[in-house]
N, C-alpha and C positions, 0 to 999 in steps of 0.2 A: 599867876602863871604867865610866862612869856610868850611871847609871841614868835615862830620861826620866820626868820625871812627869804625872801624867793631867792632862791641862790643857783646859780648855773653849775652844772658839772665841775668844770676848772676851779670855783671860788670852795666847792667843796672838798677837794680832793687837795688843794692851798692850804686850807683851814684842819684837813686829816694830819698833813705832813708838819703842822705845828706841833700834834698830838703825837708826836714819832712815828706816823706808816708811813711805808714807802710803797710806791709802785713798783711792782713785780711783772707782772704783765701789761698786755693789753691788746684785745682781740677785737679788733675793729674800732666801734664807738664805747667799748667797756674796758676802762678800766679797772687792775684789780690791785686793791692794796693789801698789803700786810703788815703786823706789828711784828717787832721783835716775840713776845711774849704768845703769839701764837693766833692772836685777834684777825679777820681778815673781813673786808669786804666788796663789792664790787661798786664802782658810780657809772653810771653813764653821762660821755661826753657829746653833746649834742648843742651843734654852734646856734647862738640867740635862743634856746630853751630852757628853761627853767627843769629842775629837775621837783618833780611831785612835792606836795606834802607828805602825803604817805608813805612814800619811797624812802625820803628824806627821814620820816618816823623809822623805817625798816633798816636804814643804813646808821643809824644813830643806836639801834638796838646792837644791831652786830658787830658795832666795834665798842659796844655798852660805855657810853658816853651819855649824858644827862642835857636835856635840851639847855640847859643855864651853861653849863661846861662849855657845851659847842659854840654859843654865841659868843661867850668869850674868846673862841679861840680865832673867828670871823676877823 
C-alpha cells in the first residue's frame, strides 16, 4: 500500500482539477469543488498547513478516487 503525502490545500485542489473538478465556490478558507458528473467536495485552504490524513482519506472518498489514482495525479 501507498503511502499519502502531506499535501496543503492548494496542491490538492491542483491535483482535483487534473481529475476534471472545478471550483465553484468558496466561502472563506473552504473551498468547494465539483465534477461534471455530479461528484463534489469540499478542501480546506489554510496558508503553510497541511491538510489531515483523515480528511485527506474523507475527501478521496467523496470524489471516490483510489489513494494509487490521486498520487498519480500529484
Amino acid at each position: 500500500m501507498t503511502k499519502l503525502p502531506s499535501l496543503e490545500g492548494e496542491q490538492v485542489i491542483k491535483a482535483l482539477n487534473k481529475a476534471g473538478f472545478e471550483v465553484f465556490r468558496q466561502k472563506g478558507s473552504h473551498v468547494y469543488l465539483k465534477h461534471s458528473d455530479g461528484r463534489a467536495t469540499v478542501v480546506p485552504v489554510h496558508k503553510g498547513e497541511a491538510v489531515g490524513k483523515g480528511l485527506l482519506m474523507k475527501i478521496l472518498k467523496d470524489v471516490e478516487i483510489e489513494k494509487e489514482d490521486f498520487i498519480k495525479l500529484i
